[in-house]
N, C-alpha and C positions, 0 to 999 in steps of 0.2 A: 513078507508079513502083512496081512490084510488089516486093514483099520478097527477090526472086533480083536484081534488079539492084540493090541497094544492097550497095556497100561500104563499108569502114569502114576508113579509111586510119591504123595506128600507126605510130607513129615510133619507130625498132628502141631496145633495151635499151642503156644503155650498160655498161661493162663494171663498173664502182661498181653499180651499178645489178644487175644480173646477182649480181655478188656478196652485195649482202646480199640479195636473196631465196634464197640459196641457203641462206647462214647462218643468216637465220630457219627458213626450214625444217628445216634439220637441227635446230636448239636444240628447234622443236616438236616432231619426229618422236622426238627424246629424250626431249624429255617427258612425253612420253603412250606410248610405249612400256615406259619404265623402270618406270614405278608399275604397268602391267599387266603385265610379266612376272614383276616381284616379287611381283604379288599370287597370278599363278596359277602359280609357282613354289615358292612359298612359300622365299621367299629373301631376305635382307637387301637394300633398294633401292640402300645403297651397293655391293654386289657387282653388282648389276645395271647401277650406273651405271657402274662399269668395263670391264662387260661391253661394254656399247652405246657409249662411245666411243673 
């Protein structure tokens, strides 16, 4: 069996499921956003964390 014919069958997201990845994402994308705009902002990181949520 050659590597084009293999699939890989998932079993769709459910919707809990959907959800917290999206949460985790966002909480990261916060995270690591805020201390970088703060830092090349030069701006207190609690103003930036208001900023970004």
């Amino acid at each position: 069996m050659s590597a084009q014919q293999q699939t890989v069958k998932q079993k769709p997201f459910t919707i809990f499921e959907r959800f917290v990845y999206a949460f985790f994402f966002e909480i990261f994308g916060i995270g690591i956003s805020t201390p970088l705009f703060a830092w090349l902002t030069n701006t207190p990181m609690l103003d930036m964390g208001v900023i970004a949520t």
